[in-house]
N, CA, C and O atoms as a Tripos MOL2 file, in Angstrom:
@<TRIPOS>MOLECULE
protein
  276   275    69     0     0
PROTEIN
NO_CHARGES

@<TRIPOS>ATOM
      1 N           0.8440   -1.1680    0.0000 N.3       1 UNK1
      2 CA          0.0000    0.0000    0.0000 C.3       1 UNK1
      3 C           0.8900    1.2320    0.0000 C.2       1 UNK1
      4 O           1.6090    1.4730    0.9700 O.2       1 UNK1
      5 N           0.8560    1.9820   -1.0290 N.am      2 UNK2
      6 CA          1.3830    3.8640   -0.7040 C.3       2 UNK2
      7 C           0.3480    4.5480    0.3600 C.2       2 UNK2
      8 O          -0.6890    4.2160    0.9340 O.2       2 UNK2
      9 N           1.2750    5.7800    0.3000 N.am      3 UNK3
     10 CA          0.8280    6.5850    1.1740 C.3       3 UNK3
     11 C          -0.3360    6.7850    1.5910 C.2       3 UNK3
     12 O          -0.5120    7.8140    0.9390 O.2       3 UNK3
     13 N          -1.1150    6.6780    2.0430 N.am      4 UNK4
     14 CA         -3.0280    7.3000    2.1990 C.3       4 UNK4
     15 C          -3.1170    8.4700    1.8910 C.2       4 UNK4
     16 O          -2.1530    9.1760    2.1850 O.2       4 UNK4
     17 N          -4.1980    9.0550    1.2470 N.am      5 UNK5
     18 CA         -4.6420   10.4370    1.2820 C.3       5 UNK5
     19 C          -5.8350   10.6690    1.8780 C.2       5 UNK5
     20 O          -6.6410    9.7420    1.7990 O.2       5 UNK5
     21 N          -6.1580   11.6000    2.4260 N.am      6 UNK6
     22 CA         -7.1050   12.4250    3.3420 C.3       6 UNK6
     23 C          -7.5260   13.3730    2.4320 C.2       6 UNK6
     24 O          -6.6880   14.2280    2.1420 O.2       6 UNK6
     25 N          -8.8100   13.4530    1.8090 N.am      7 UNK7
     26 CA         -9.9800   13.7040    0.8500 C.3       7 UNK7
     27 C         -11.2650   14.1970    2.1830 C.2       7 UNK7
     28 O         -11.9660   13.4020    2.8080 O.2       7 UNK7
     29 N         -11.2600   15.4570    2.3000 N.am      8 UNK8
     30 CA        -12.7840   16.1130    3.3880 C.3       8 UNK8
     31 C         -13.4070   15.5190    2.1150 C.2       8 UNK8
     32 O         -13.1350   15.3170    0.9320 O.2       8 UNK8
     33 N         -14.6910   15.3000    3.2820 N.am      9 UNK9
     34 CA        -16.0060   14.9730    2.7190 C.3       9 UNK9
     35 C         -16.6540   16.1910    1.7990 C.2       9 UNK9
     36 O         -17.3550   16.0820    0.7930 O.2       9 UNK9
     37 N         -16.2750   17.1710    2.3500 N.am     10 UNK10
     38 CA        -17.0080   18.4750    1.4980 C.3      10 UNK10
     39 C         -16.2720   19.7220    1.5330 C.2      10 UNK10
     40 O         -15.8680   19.6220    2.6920 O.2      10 UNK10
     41 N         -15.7860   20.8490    1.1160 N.am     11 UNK11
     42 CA        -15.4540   22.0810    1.5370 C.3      11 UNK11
     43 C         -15.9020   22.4960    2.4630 C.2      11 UNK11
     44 O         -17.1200   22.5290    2.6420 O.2      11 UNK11
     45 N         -15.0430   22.9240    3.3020 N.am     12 UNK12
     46 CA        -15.2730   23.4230    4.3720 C.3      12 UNK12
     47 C         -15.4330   22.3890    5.6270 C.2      12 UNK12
     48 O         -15.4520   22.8460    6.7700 O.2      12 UNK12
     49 N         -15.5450   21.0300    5.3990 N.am     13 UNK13
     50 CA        -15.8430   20.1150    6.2120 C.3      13 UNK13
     51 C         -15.3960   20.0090    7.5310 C.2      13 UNK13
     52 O         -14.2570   20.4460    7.3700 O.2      13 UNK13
     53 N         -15.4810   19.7160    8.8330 N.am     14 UNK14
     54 CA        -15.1070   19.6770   10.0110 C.3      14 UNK14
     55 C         -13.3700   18.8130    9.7510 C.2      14 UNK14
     56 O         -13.2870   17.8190    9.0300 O.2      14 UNK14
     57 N         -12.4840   19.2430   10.2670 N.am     15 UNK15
     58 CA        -11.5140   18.2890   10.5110 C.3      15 UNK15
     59 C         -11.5000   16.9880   10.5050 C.2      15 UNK15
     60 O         -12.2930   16.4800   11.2990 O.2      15 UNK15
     61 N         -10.7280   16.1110    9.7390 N.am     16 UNK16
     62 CA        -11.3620   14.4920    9.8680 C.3      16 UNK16
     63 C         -12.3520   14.3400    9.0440 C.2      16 UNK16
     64 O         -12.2360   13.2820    8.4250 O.2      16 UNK16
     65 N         -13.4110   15.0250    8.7250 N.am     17 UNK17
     66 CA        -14.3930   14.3860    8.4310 C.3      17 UNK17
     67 C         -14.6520   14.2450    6.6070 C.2      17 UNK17
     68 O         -15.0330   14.9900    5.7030 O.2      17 UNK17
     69 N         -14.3260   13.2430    6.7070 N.am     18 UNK18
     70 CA        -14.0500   12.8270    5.0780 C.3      18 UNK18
     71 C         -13.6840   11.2500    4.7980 C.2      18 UNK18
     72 O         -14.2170   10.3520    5.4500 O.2      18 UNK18
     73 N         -12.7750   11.0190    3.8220 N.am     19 UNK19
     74 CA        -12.3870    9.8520    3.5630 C.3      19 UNK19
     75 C         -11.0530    9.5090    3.3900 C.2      19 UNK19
     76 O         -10.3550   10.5200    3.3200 O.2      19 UNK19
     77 N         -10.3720    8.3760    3.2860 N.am     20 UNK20
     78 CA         -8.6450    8.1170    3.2190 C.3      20 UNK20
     79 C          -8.9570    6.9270    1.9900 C.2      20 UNK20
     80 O          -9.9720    6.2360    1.9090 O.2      20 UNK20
     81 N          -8.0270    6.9150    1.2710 N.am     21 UNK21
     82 CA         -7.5070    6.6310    0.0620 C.3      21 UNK21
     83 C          -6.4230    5.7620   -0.0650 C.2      21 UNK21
     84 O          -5.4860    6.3900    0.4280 O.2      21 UNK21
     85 N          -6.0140    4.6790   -0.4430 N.am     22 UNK22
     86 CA         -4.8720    4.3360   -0.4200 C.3      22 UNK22
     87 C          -4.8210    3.1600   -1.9540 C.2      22 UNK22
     88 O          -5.9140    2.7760   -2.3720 O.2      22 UNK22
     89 N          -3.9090    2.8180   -2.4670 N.am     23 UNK23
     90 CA         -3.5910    2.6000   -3.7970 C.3      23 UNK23
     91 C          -2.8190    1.1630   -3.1720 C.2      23 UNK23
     92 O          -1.7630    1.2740   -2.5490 O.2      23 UNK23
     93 N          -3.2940    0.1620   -3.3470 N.am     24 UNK24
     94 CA         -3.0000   -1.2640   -2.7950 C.3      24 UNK24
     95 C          -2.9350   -1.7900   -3.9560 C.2      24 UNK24
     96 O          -3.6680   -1.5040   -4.9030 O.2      24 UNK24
     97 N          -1.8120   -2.8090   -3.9450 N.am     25 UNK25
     98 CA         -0.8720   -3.4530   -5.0670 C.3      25 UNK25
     99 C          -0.8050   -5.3610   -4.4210 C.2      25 UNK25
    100 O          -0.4490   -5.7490   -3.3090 O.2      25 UNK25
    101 N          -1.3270   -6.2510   -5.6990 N.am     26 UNK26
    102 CA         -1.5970   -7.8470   -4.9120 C.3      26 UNK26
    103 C          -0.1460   -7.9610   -6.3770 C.2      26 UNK26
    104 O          -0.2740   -7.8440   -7.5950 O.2      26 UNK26
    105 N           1.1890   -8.2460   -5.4750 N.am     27 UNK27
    106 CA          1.8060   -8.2510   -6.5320 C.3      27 UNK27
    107 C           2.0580   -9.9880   -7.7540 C.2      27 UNK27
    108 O           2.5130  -10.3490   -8.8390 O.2      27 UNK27
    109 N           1.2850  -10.5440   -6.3810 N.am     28 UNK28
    110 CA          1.6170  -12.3410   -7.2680 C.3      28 UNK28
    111 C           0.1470  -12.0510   -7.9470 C.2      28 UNK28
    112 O           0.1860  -12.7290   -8.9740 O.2      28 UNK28
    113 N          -0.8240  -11.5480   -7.9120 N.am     29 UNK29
    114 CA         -2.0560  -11.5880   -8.7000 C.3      29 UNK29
    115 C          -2.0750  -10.4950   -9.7640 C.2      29 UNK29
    116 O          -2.9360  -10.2270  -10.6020 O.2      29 UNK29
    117 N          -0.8170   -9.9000   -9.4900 N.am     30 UNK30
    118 CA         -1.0390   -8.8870  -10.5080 C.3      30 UNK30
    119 C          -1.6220   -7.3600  -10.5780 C.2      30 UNK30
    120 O          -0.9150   -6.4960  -11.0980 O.2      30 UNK30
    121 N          -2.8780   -7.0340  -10.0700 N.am     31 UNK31
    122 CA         -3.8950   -6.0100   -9.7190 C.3      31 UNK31
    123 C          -3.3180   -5.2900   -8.5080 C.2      31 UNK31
    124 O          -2.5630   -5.5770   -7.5790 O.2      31 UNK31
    125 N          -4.0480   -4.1620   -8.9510 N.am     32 UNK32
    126 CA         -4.4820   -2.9130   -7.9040 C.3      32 UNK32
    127 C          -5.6640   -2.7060   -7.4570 C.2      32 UNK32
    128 O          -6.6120   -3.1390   -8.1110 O.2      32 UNK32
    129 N          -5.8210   -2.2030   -6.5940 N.am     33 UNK33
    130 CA         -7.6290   -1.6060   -6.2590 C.3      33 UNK33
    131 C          -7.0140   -0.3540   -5.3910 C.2      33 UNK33
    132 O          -6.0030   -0.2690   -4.6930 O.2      33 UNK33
    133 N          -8.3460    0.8480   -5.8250 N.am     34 UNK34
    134 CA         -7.6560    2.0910   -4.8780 C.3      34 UNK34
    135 C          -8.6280    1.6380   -3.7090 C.2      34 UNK34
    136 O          -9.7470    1.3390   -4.1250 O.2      34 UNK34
    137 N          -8.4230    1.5010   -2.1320 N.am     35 UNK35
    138 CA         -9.0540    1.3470   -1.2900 C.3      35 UNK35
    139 C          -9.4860    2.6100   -0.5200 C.2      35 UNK35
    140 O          -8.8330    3.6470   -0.4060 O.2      35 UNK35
    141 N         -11.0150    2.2690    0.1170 N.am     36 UNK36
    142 CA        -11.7510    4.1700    0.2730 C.3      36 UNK36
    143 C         -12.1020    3.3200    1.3820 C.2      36 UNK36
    144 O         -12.5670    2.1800    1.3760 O.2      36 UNK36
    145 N         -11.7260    4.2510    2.5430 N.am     37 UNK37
    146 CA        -12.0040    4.1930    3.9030 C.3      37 UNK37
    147 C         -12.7640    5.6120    4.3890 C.2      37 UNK37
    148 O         -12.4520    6.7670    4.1030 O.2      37 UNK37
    149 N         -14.0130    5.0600    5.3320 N.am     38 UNK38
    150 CA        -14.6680    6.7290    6.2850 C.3      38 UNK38
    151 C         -13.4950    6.7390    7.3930 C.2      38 UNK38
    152 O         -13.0870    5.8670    8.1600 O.2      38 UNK38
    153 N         -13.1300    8.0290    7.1740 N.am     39 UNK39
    154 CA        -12.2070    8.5740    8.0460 C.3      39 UNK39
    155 C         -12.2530    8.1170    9.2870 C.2      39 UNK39
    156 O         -11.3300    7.5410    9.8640 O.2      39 UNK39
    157 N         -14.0490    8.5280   10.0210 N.am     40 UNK40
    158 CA        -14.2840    8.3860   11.3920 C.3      40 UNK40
    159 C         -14.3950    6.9890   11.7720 C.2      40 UNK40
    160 O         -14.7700    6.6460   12.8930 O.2      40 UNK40
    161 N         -14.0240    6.0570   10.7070 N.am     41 UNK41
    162 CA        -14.6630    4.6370   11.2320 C.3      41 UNK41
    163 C         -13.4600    3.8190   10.1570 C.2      41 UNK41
    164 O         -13.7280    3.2890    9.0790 O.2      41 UNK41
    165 N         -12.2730    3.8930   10.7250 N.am     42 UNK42
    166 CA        -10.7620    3.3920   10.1480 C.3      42 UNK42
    167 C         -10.9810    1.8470   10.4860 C.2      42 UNK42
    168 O         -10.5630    0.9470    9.7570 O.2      42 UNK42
    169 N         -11.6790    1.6410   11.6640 N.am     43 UNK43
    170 CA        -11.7860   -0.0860   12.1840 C.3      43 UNK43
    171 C         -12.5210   -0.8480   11.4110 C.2      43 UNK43
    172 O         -12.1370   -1.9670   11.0720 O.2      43 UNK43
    173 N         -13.7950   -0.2790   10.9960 N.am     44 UNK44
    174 CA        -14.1860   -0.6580    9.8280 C.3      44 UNK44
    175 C         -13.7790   -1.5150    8.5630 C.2      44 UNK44
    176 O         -14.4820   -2.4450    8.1680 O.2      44 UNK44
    177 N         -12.8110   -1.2090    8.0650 N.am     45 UNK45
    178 CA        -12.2160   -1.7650    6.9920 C.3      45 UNK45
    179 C         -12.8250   -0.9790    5.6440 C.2      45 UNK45
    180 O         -13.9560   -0.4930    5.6400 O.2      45 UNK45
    181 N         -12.1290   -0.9360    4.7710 N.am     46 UNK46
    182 CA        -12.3940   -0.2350    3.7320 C.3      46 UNK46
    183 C         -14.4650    0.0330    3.3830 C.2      46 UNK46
    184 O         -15.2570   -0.9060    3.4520 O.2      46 UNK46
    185 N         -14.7580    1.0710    3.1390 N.am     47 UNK47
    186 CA        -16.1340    0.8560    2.6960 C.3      47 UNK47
    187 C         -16.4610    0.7850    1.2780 C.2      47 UNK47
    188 O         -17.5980    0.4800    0.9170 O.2      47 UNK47
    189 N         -15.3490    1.1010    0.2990 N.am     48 UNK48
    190 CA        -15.5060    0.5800   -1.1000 C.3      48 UNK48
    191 C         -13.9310    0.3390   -1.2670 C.2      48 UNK48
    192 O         -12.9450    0.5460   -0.5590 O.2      48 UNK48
    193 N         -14.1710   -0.2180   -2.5900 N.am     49 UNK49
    194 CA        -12.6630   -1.0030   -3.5040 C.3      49 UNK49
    195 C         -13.5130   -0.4430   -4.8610 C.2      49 UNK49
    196 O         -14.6870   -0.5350   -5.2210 O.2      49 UNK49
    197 N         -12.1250    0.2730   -5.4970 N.am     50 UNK50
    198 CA        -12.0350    0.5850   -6.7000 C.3      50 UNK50
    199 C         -11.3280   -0.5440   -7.7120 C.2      50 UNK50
    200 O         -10.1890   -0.1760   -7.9980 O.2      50 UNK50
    201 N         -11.6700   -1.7540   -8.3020 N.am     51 UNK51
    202 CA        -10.4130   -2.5690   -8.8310 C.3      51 UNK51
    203 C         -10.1280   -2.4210  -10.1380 C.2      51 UNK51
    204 O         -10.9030   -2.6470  -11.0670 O.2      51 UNK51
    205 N          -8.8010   -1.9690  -10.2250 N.am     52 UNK52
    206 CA         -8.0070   -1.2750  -11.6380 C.3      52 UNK52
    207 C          -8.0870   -2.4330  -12.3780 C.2      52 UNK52
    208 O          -8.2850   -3.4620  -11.7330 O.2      52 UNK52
    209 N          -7.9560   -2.5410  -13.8930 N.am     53 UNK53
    210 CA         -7.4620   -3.4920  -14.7470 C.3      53 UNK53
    211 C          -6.1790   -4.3370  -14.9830 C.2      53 UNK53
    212 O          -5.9890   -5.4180  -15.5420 O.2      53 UNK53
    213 N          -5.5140   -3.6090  -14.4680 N.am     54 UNK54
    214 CA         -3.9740   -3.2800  -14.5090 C.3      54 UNK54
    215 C          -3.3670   -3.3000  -12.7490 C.2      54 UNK54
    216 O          -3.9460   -3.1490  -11.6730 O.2      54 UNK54
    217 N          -1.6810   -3.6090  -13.1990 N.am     55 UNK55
    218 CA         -1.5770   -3.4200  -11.7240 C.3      55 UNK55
    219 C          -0.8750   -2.2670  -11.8510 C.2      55 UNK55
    220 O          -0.2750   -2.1090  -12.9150 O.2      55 UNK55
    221 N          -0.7900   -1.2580  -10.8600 N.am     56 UNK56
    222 CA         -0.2710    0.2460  -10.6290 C.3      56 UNK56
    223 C           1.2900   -0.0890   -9.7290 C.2      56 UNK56
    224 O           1.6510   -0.7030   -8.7250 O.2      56 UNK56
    225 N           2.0150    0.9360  -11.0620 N.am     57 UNK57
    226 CA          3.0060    0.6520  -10.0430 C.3      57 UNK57
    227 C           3.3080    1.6310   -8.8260 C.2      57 UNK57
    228 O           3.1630    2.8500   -8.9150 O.2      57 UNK57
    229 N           3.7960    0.8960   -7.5410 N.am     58 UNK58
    230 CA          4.1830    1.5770   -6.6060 C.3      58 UNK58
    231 C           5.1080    3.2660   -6.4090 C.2      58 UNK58
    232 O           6.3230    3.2570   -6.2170 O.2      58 UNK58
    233 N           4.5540    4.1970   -6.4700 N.am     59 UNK59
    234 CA          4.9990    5.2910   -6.0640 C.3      59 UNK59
    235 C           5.7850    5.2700   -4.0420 C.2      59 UNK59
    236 O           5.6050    4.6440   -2.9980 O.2      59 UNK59
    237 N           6.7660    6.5510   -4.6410 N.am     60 UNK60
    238 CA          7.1450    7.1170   -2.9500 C.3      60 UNK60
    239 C           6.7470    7.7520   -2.0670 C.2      60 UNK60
    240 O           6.9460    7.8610   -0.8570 O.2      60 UNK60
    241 N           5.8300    8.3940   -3.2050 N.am     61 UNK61
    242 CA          4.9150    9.2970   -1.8300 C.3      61 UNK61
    243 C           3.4990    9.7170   -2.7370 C.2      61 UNK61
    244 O           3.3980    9.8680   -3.9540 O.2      61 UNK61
    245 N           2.5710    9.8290   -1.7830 N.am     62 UNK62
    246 CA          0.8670   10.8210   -2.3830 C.3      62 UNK62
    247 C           1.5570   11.5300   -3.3930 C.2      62 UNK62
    248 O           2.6320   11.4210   -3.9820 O.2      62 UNK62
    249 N           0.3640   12.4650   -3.4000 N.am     63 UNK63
    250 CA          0.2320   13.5390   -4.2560 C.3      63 UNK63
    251 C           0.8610   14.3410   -3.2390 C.2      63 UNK63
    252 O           1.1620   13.9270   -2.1190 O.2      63 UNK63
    253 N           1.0690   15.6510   -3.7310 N.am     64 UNK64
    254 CA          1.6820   16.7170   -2.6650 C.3      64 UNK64
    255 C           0.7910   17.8990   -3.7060 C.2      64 UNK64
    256 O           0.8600   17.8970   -4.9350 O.2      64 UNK64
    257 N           0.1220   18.6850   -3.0320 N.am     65 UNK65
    258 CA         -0.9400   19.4600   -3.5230 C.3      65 UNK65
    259 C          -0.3280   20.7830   -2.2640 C.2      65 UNK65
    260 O           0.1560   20.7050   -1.1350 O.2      65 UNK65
    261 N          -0.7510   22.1940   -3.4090 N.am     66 UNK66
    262 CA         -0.4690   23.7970   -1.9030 C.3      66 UNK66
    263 C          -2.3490   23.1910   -1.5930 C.2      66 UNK66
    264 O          -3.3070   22.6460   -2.1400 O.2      66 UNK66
    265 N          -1.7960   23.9000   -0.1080 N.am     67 UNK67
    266 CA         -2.7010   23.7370    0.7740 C.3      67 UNK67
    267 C          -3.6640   24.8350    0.3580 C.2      67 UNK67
    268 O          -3.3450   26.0240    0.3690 O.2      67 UNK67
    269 N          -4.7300   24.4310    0.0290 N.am     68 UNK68
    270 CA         -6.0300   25.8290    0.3670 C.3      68 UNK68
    271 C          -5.8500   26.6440    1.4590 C.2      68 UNK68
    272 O          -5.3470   26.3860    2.5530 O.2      68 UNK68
    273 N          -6.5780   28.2100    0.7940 N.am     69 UNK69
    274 CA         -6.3020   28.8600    2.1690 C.3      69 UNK69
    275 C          -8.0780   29.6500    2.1100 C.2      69 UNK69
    276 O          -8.4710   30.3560    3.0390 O.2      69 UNK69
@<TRIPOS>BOND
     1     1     2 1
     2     2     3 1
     3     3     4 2
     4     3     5 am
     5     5     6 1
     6     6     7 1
     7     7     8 2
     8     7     9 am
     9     9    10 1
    10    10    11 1
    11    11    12 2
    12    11    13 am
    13    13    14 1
    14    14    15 1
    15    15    16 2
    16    15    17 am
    17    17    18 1
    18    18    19 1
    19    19    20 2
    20    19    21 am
    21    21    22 1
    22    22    23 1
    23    23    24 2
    24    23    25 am
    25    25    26 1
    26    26    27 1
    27    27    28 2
    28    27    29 am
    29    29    30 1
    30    30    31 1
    31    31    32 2
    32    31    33 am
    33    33    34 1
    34    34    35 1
    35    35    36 2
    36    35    37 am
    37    37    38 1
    38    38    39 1
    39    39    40 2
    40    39    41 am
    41    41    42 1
    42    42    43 1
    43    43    44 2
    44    43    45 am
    45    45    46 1
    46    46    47 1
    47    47    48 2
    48    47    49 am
    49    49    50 1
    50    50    51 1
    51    51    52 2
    52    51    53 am
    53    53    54 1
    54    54    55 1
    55    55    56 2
    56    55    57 am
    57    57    58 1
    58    58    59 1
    59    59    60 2
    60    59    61 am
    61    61    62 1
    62    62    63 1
    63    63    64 2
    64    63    65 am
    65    65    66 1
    66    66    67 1
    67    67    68 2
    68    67    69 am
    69    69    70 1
    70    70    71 1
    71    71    72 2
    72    71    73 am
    73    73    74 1
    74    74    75 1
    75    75    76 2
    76    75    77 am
    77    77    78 1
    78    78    79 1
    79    79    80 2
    80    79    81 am
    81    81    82 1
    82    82    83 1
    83    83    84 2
    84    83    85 am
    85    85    86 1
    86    86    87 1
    87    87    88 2
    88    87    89 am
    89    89    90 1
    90    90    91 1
    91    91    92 2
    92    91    93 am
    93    93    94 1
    94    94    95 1
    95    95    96 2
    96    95    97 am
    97    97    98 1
    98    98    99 1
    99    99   100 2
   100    99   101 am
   101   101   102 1
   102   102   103 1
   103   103   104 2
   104   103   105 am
   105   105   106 1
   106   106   107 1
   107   107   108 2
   108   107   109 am
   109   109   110 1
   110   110   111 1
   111   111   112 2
   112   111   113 am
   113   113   114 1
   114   114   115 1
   115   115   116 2
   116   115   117 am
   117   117   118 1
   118   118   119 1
   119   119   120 2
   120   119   121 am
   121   121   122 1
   122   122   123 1
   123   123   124 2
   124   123   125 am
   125   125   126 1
   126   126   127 1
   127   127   128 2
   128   127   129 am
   129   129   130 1
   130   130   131 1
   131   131   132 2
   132   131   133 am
   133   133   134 1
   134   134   135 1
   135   135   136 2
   136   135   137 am
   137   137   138 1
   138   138   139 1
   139   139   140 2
   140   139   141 am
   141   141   142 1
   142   142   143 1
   143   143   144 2
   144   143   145 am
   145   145   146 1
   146   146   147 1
   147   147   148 2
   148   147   149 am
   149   149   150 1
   150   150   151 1
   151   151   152 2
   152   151   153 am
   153   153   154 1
   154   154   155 1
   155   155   156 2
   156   155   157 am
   157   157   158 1
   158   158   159 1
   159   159   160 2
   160   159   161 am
   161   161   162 1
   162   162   163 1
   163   163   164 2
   164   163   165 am
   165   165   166 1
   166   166   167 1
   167   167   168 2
   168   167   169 am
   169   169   170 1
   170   170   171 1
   171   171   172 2
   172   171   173 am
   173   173   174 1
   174   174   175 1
   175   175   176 2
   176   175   177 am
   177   177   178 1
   178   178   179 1
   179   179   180 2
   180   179   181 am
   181   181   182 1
   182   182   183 1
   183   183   184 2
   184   183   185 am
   185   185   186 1
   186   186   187 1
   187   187   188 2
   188   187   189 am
   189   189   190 1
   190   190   191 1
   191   191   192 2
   192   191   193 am
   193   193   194 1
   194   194   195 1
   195   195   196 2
   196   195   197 am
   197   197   198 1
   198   198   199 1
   199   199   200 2
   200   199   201 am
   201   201   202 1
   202   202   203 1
   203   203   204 2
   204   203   205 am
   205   205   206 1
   206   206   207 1
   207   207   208 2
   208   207   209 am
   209   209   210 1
   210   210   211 1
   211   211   212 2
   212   211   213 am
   213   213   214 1
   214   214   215 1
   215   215   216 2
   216   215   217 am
   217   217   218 1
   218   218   219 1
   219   219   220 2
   220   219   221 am
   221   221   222 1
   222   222   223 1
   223   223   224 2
   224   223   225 am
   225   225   226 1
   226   226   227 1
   227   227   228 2
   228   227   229 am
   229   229   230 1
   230   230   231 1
   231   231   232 2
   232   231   233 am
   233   233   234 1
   234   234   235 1
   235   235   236 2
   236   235   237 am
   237   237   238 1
   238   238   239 1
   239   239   240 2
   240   239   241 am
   241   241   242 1
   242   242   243 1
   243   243   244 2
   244   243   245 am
   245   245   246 1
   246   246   247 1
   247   247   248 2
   248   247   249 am
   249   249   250 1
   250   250   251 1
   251   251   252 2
   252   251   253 am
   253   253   254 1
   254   254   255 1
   255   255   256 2
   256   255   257 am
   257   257   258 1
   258   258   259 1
   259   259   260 2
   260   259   261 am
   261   261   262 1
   262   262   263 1
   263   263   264 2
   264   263   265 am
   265   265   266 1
   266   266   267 1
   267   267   268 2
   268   267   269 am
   269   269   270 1
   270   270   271 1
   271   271   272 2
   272   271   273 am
   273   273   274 1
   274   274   275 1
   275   275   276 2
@<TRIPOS>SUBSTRUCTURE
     1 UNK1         2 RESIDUE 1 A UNK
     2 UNK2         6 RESIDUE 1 A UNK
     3 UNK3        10 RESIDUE 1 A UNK
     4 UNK4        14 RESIDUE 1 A UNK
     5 UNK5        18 RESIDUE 1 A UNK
     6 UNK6        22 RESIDUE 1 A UNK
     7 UNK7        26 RESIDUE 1 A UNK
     8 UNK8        30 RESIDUE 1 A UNK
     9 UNK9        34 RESIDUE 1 A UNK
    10 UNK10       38 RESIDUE 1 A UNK
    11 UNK11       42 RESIDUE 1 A UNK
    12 UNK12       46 RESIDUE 1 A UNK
    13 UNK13       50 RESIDUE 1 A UNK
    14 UNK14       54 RESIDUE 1 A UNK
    15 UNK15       58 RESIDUE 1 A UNK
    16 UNK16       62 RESIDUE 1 A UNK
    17 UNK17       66 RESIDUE 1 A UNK
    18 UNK18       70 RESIDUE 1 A UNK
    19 UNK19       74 RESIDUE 1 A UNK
    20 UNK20       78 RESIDUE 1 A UNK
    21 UNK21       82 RESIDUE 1 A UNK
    22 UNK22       86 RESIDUE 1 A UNK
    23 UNK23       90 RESIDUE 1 A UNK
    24 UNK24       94 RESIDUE 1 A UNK
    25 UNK25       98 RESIDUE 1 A UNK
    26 UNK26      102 RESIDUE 1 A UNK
    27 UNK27      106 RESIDUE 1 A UNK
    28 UNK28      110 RESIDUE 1 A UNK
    29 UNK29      114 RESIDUE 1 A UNK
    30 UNK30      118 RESIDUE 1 A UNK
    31 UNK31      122 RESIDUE 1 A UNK
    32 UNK32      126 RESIDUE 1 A UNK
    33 UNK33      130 RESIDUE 1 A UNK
    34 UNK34      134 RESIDUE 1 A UNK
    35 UNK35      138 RESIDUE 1 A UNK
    36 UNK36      142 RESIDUE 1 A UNK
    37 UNK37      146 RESIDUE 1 A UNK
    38 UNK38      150 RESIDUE 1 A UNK
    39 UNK39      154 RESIDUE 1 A UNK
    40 UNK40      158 RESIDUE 1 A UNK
    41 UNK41      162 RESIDUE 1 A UNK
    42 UNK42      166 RESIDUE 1 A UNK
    43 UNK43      170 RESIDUE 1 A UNK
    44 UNK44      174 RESIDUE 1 A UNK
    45 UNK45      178 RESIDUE 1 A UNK
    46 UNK46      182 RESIDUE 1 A UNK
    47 UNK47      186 RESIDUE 1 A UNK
    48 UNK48      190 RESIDUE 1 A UNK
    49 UNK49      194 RESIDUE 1 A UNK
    50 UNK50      198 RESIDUE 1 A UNK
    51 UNK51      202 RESIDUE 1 A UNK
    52 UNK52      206 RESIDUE 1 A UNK
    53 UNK53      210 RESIDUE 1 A UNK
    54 UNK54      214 RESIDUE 1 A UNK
    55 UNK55      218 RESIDUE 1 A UNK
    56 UNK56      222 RESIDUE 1 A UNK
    57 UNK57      226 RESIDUE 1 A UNK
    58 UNK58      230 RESIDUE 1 A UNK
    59 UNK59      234 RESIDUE 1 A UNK
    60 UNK60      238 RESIDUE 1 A UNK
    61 UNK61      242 RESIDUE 1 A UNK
    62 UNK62      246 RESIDUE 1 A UNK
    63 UNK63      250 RESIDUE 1 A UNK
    64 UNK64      254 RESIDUE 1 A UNK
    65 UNK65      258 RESIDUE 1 A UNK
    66 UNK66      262 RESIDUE 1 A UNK
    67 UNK67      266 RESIDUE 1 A UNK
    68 UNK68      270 RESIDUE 1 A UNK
    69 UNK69      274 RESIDUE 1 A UNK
């Protein structure tokens, strides 16, 4: 798995309150799926799977985006 990203649920959203992201790699099967977790409920386990066609290769870090102001 790379880095997670932290995606607010909405503009302006309360701190936390959104979703995490992470780009998971099954390397003997080949595939990727981007995995989407609710922020407030990490114990949970993912609440959707995106599954790519393809397998993605592993990056070093997220995205790096300027911060909104």
């Amino acid at each position: 798995m790379i880095e997670p990203v932290f995606v607010p649920r909405a503009p302006g959203a309360p701190e936390g309150d959104g979703h995490v992201l992470a780009l998971v790699t099954d390397a003997k099967a080949g595939k990727s799926a981007i995995h989407v977790w609710d922020a407030a409920h990490l114990d949970d386990g993912p609440a959707a799977r995106v599954h790519l066609l393809h397998a993605s290769p592993q990056t070093f870090h997220g995205a790096l985006l300027p911060r909104a102001h």
